[in-house]
N, C-alpha and C positions, 0 to 999 in steps of 0.2 A: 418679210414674213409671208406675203400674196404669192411670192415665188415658190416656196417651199410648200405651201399649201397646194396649187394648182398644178405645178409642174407636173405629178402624177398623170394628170389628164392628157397632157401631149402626148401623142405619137411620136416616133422615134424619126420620124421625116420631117418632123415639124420646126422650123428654124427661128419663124421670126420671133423677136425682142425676147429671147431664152437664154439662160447664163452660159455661156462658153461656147454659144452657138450664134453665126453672124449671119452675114450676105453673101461672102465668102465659102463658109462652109456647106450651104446651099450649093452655092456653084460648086464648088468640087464633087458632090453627093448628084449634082445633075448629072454631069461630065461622065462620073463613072455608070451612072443608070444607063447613061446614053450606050455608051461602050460598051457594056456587058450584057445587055439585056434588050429582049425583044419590047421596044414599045409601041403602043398605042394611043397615047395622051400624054402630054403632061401639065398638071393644075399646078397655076401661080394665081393668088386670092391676095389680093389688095385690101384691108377692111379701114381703108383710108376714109373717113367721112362716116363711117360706124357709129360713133358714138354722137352724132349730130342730128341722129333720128331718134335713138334705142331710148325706150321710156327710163330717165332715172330712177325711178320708185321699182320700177322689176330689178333694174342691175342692183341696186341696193339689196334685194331681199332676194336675191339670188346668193350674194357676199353673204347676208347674214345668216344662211344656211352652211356655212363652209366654215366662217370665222366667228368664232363668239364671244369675239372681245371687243366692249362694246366700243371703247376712245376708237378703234379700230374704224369702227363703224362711222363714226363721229367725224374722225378726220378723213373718209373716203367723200359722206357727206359734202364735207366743206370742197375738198376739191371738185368737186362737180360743181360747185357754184359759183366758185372762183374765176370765170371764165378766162381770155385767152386776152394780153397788154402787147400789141404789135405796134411797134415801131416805125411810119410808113417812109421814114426818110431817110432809110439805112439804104446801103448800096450793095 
């Protein structure tokens, strides 16, 4: 449901965690920018460690301006406070 909500907001270069769209199709969309076109930059943005700063109480009420269904809300809730069961003795 968060998909079909937001996805509107992507730019059409935009690849990461979007349906039908991978790592891959980045690289191929690099590849051909590179080939065809005069550049001057290219931006790769990592938002790795993002949500380990960003205040939960704003991304909440950010969601609740988009979504107004409240269980919605409820269950984005609880995953934010569900934090992270890592395994230290896998290989």
């Amino acid at each position: 449901m968060l998909n079909q909500i937001y996805e509107e907001d992507f730019l059409g270069f935009s690849y990461g965690f979007r349906p039908e769209r991978g790592q891959h199709d980045a690289l191929d969309a690099l590849f051909v920018g590179i080939e065809t076109r005069k550049l001057s930059y290219i931006l790769d943005a990592d938002v790795a460690g993002f949500f380990d700063g960003v205040s939960q109480d704003w991304l909440v009420r950010f969601v609740e301006h988009r979504v107004g269904d409240r269980r919605i809300i409820h269950l984005i809730r609880k995953w934010l406070r569900a934090g992270v069961l890592e395994n230290r003795y896998c290989k």
